[in-house]
One Martini backbone bead per residue (centre of mass of N, CA, C, O) as a GRO file, in nm:
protein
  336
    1UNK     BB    1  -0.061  -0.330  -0.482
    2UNK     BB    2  -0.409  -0.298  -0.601
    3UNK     BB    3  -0.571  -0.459  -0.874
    4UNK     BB    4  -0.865  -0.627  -0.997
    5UNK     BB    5  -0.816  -0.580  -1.326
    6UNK     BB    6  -0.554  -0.783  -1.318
    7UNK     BB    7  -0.687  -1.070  -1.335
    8UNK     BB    8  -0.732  -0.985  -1.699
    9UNK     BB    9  -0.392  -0.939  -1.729
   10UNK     BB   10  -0.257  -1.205  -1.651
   11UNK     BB   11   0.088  -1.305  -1.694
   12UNK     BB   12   0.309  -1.575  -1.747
   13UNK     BB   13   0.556  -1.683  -1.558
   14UNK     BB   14   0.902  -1.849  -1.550
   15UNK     BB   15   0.993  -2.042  -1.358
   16UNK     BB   16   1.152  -2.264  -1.168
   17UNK     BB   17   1.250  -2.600  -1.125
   18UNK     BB   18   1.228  -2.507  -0.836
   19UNK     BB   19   1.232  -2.564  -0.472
   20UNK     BB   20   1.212  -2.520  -0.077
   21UNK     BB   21   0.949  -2.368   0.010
   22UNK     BB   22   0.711  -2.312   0.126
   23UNK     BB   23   0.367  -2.296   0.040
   24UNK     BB   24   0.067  -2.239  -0.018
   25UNK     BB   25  -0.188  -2.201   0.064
   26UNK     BB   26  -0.345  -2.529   0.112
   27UNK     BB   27  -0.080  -2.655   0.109
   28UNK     BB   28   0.125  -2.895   0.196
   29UNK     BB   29   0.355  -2.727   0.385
   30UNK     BB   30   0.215  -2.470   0.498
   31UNK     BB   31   0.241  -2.188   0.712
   32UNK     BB   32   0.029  -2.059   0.700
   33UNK     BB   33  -0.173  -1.762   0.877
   34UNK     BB   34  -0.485  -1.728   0.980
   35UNK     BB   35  -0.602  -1.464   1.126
   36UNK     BB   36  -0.826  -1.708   1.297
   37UNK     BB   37  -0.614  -1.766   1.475
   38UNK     BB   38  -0.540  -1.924   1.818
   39UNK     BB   39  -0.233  -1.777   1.803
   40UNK     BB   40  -0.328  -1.508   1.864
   41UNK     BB   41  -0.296  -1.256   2.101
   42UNK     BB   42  -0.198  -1.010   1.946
   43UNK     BB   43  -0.200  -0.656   1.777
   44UNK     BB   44  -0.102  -0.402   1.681
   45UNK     BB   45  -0.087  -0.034   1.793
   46UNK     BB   46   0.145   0.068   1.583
   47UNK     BB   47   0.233   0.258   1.315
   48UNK     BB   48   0.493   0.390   1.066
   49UNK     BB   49   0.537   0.551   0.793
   50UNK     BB   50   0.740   0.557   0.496
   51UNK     BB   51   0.727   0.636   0.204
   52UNK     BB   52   0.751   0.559  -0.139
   53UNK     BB   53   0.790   0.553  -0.452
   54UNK     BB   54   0.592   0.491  -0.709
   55UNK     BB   55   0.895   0.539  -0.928
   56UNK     BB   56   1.224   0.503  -0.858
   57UNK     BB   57   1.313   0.615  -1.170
   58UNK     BB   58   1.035   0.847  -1.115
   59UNK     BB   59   0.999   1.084  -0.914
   60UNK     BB   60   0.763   1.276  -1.073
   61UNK     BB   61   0.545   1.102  -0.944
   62UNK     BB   62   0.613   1.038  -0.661
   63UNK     BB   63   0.399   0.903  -0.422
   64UNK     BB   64   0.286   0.686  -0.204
   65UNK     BB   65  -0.087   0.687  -0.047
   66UNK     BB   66  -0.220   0.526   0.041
   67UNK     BB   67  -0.342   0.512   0.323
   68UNK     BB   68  -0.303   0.463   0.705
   69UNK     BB   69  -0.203   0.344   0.981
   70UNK     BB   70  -0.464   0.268   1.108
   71UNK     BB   71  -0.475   0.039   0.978
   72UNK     BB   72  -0.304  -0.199   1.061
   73UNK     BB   73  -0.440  -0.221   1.328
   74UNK     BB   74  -0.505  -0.477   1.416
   75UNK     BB   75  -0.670  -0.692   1.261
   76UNK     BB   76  -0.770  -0.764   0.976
   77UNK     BB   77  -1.027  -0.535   0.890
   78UNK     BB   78  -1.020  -0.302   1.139
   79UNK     BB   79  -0.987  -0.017   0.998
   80UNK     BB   80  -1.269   0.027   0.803
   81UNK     BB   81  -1.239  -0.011   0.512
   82UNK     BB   82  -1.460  -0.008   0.218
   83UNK     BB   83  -1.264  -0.200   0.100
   84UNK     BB   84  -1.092  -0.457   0.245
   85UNK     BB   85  -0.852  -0.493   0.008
   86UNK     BB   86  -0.748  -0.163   0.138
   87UNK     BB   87  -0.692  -0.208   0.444
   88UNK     BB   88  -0.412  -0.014   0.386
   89UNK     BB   89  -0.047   0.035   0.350
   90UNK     BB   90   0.145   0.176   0.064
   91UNK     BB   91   0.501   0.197   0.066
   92UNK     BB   92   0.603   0.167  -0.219
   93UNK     BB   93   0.963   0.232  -0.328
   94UNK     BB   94   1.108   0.132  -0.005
   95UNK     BB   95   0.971   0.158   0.178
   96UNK     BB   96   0.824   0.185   0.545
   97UNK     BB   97   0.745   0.032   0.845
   98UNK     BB   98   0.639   0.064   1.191
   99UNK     BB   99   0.593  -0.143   1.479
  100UNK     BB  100   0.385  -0.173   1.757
  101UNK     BB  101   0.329  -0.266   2.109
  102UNK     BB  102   0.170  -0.340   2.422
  103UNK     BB  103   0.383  -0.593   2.394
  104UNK     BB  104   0.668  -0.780   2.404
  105UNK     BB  105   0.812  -1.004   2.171
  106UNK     BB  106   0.891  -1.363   2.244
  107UNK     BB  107   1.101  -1.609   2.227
  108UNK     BB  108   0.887  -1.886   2.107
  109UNK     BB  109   0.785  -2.184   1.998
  110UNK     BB  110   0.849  -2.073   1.706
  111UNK     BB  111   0.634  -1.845   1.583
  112UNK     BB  112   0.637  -1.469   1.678
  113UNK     BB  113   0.488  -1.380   1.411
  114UNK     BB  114   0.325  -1.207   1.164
  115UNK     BB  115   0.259  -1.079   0.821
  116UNK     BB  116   0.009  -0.882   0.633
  117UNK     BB  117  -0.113  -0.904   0.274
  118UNK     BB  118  -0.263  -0.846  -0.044
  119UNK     BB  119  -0.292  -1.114  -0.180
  120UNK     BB  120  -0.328  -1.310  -0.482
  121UNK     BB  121  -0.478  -1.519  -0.729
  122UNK     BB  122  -0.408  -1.642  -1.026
  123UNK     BB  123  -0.607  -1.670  -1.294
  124UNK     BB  124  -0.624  -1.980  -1.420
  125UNK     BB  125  -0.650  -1.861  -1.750
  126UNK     BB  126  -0.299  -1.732  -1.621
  127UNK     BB  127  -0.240  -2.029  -1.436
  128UNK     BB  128  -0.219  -2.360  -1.516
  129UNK     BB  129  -0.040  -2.444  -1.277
  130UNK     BB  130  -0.144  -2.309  -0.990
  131UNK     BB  131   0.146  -2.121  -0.840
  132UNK     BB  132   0.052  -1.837  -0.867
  133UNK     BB  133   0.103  -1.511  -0.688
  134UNK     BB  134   0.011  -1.191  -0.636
  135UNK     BB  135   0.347  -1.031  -0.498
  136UNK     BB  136   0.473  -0.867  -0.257
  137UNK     BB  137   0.729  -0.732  -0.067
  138UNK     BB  138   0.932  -0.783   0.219
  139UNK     BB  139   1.168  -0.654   0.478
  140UNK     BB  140   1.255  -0.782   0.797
  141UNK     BB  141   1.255  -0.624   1.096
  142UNK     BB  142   1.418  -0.584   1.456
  143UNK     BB  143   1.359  -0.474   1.763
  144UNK     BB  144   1.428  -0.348   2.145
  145UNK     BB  145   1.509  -0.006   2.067
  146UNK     BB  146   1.408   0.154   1.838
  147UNK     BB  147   1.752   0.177   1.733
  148UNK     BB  148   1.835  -0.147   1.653
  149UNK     BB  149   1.823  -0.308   1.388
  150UNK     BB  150   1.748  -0.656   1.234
  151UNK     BB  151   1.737  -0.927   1.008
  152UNK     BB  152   1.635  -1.120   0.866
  153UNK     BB  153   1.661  -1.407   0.629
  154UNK     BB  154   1.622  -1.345   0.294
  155UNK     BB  155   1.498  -1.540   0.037
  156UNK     BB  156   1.504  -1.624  -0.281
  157UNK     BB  157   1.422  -1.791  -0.623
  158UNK     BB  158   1.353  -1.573  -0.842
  159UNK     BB  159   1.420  -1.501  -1.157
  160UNK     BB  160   1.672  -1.244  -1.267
  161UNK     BB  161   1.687  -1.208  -1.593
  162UNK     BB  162   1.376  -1.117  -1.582
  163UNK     BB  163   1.106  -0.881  -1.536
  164UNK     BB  164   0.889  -0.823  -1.320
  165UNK     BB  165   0.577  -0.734  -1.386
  166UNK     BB  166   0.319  -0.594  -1.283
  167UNK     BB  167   0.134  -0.876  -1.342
  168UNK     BB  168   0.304  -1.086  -1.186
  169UNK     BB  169   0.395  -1.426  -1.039
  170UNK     BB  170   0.452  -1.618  -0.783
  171UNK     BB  171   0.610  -1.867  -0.617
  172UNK     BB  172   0.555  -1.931  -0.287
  173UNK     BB  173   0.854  -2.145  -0.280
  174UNK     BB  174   1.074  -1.887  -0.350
  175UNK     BB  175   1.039  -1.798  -0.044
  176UNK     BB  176   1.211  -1.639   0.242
  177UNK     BB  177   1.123  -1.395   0.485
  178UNK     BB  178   0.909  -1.254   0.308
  179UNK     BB  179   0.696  -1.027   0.321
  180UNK     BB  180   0.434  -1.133   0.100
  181UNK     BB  181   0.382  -1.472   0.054
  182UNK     BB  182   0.104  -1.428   0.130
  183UNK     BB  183  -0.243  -1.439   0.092
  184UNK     BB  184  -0.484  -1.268   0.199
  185UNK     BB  185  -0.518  -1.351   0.574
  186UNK     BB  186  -0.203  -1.452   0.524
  187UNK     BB  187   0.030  -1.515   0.729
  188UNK     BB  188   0.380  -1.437   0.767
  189UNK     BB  189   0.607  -1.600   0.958
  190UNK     BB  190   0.814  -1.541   1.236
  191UNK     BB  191   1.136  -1.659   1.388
  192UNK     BB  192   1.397  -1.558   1.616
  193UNK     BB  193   1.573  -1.760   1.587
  194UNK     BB  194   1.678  -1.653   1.257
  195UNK     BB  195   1.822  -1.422   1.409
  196UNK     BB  196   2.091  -1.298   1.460
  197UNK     BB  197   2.280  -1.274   1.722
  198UNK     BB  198   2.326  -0.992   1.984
  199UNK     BB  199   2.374  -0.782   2.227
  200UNK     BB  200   2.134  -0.549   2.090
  201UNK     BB  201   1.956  -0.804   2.131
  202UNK     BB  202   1.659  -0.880   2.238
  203UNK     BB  203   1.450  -1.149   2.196
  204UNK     BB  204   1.294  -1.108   2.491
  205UNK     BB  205   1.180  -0.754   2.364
  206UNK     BB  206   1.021  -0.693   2.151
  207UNK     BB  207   0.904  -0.375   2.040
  208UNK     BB  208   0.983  -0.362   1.684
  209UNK     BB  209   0.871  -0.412   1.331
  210UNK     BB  210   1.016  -0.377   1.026
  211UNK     BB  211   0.897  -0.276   0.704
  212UNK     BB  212   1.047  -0.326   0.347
  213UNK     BB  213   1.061  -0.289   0.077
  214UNK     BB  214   1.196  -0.402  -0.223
  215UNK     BB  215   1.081  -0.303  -0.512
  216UNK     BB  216   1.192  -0.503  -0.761
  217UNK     BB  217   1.417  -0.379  -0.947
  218UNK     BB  218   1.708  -0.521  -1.132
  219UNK     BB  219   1.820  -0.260  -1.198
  220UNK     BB  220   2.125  -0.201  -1.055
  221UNK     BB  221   2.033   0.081  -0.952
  222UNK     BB  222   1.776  -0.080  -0.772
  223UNK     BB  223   1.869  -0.314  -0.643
  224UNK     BB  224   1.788  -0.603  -0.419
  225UNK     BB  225   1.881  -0.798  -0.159
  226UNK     BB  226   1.955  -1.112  -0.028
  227UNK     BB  227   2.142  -1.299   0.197
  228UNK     BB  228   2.284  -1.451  -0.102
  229UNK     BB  229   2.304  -1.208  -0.333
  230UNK     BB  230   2.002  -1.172  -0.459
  231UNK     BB  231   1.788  -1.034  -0.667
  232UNK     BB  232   1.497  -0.907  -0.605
  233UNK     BB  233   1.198  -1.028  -0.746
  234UNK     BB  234   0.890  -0.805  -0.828
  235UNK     BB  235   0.660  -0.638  -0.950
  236UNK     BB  236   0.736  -0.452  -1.203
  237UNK     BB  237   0.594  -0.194  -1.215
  238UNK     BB  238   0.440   0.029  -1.003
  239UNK     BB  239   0.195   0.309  -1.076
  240UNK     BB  240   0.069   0.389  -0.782
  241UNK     BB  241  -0.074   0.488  -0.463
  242UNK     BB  242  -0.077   0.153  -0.427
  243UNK     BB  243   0.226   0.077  -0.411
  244UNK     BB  244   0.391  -0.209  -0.336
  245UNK     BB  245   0.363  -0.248  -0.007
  246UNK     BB  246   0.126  -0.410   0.197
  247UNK     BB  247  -0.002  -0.320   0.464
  248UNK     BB  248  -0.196  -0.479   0.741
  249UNK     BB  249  -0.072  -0.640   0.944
  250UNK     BB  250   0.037  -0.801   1.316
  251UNK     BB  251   0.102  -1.074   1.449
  252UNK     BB  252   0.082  -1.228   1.773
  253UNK     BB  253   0.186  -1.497   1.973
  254UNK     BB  254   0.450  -1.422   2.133
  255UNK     BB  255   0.448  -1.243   2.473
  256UNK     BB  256   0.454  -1.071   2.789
  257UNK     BB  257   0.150  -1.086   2.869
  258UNK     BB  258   0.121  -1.437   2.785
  259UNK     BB  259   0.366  -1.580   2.939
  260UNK     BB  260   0.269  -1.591   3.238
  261UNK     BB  261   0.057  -1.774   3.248
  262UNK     BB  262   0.274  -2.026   3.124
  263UNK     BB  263   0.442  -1.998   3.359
  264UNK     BB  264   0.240  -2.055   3.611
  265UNK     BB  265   0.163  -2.359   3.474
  266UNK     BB  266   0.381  -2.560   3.361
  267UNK     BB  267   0.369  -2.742   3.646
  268UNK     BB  268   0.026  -2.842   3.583
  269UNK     BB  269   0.108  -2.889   3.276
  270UNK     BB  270   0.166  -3.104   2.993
  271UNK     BB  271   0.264  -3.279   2.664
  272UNK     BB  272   0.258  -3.564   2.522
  273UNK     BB  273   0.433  -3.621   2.313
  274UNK     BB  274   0.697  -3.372   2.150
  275UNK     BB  275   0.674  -3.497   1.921
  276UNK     BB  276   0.376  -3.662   1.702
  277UNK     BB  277   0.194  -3.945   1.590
  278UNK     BB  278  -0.090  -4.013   1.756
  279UNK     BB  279  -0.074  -3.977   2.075
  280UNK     BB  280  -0.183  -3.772   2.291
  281UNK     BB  281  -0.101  -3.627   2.631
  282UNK     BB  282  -0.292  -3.485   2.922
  283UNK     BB  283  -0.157  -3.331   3.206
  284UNK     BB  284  -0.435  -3.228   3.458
  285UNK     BB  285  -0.605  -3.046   3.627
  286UNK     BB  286  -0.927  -2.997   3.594
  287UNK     BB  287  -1.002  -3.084   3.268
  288UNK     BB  288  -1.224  -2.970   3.031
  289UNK     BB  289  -1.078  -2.875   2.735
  290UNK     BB  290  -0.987  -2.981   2.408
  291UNK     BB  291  -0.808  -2.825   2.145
  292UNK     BB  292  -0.733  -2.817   1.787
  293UNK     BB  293  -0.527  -2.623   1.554
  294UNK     BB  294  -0.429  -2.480   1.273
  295UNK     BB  295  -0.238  -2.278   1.093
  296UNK     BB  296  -0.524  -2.133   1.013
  297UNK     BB  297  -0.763  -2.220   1.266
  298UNK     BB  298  -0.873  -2.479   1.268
  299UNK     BB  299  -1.044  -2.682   1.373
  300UNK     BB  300  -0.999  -3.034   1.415
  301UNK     BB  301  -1.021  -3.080   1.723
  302UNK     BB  302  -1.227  -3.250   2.036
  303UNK     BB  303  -1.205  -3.273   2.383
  304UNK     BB  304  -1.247  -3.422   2.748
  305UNK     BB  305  -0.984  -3.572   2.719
  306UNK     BB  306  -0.635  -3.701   2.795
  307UNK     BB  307  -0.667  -3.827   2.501
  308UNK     BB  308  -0.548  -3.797   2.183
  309UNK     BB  309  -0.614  -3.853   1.855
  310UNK     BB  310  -0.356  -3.739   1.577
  311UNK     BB  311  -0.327  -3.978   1.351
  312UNK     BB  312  -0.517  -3.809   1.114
  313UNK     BB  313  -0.338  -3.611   1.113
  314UNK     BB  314  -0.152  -3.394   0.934
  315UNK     BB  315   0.203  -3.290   0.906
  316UNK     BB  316   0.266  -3.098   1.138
  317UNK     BB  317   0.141  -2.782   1.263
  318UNK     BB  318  -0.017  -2.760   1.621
  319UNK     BB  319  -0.273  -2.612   1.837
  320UNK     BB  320  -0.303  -2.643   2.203
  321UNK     BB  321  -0.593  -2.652   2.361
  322UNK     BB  322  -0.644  -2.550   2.728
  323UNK     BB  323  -0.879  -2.612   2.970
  324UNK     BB  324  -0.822  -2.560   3.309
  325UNK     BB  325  -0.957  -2.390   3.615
  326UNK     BB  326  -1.034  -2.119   3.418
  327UNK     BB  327  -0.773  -2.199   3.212
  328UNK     BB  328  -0.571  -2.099   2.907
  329UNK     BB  329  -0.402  -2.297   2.727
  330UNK     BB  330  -0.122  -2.265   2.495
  331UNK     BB  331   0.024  -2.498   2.230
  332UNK     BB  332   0.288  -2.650   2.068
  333UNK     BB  333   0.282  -2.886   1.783
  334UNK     BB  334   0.406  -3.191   1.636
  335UNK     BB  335   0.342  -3.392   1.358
  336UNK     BB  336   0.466  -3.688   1.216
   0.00000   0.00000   0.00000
């Protein structure tokens, strides 16, 4: 749910003095993944969403209505909607949507998708801080055979003691592993090695990501629980068509479409070390160019020699576009 007049009426809410989990974008040690990183391979495309009610404790207002499935394929404003901040389906009190691909997802070195929610910051005369987001969550989960889900492991940090009204703000630093951490543009990437292990889920085969409201409302019969047993605090009540989360997009990082590529040449390209502190060193036969990428997506550095100087580059993490012999690899790296 996103309402724009809501930016005049954002009221304070008191946070913890502590969290543990990367930050907003554009703040050091942010994970966010701009739409337009160089990280994505390709994005959604398929479907299927079943709505959740408008407001779960009053089934007679109805269900969440905005938007179609087809809004969600392709990168974020791809949908075509009037309007690009309504890009989005919008999925109520508990709702969820299930996205399929060309071509399935598999566990490679780091963040293997992101999810997409239109989230915003809280306009600074209603958040001193500086450190508040309207933000709405879901939990993901992932299958194999589109008929066993597992979840990610999410945690919240976000204090459940009194209930986070519709205008209120979330600090992301206070949560991990749920979609809608960060704000319109910049997804949440999720990292396969963190799902526990199945003998019923091939991590190298993902065909299936389901995103589901979290609900938001604390009140015991309606409550949901974090991996640790917290209950999820977040907006609520949203009493309209555009109710709940937000889905915008799903970008894929690493597929089996795009794997063969780096398979094939694993042999004939290097990069070392990795971590990295100041050279970075590439040995490939006739190579063109190479280029630094941050996970906003912007190039912050390019040359044509086999040797990168990116000990000015902030600690963190970055990918490395390669171009020799008519091919492109694409490479994570750490920058220590």
């Amino acid at each position: 749910m996103k309402k724009l007049v809501f930016l005049w009426i954002m009221v304070l809410v008191p946070v913890a003095l502590w969290a543990q989990f990367p930050p907003a974008a554009g703040l050091p040690g942010t994970t966010a993944m701009h739409a337009d990183s160089s990280a994505f391979v390709a994005w959604a495309t398929g479907c299927t969403s079943e709505r959740g009610l408008m407001r779960i404790d009053k089934p007679h207002l109805g269900y969440a209505s905005f938007g179609d499935d087809t809004l969600v394929l392709g990168k974020p404003g791809a949908g075509g909607a009037s309007e690009i901040v309504y890009d989005v389906v919008s999925l109520g009190d508990g709702g969820m949507a299930t996205v399929t691909f060309a071509s399935p997802i598999y566990n490679g070195d780091g963040p293997d998708f992101a999810v997409f929610e239109n989230g915003f910051d809280i306009a600074d005369a209603y958040d001193p801080s500086g450190i508040l987001h309207f933000l709405e969550l879901a939990f993901v989960e992932v299958s194999s055979d589109g008929e066993h889900f597992f979840p990610f492991p999410a945690v919240t940090y976000v204090p459940f003691d009194q209930q986070l009204n519709g205008n209120a703000g979330i600090d992301p630093s206070q949560i991990h592993n749920f979609a809608g951490k960060y704000d319109q543009f910049y997804g949440t990437p999720f990292d396969l090695d963190e799902v526990e292990d199945d003998p019923l889920l091939n991590k190298n085969h993902v065909t299936h990501v389901r995103i589901i409201d979290v609900v938001g409302c604390i009140k015991p019969e309606y409550a949901r629980y974090d991996s640790e047993g917290h209950i999820v605090n977040d907006p609520w009540f949203t009493s309209f068509d555009t109710g709940g989360f937000d889905l915008e997009a799903v970008g894929v990082i690493h597929d089996l479409a795009h794997n063969d590529v780096v398979e094939n040449d694993m042999e004939t390209i290097s990069l070392y070390p990795n971590p990295v502190k100041d050279q970075l060193f590439v040995t490939v036969q006739n190579l063109q160019t190479v280029e630094v990428y941050n996970l906003m997506g912007q190039k912050v550095m390019a040359t044509t020699t086999p040797v990168i100087n990116i000990g000015s580059l902030n600690q963190g993490i970055y990918f490395v576009r390669v171009k020799a012999d008519g091919k492109t690899i694409t490479e994570r790296i750490v920058k220590q």
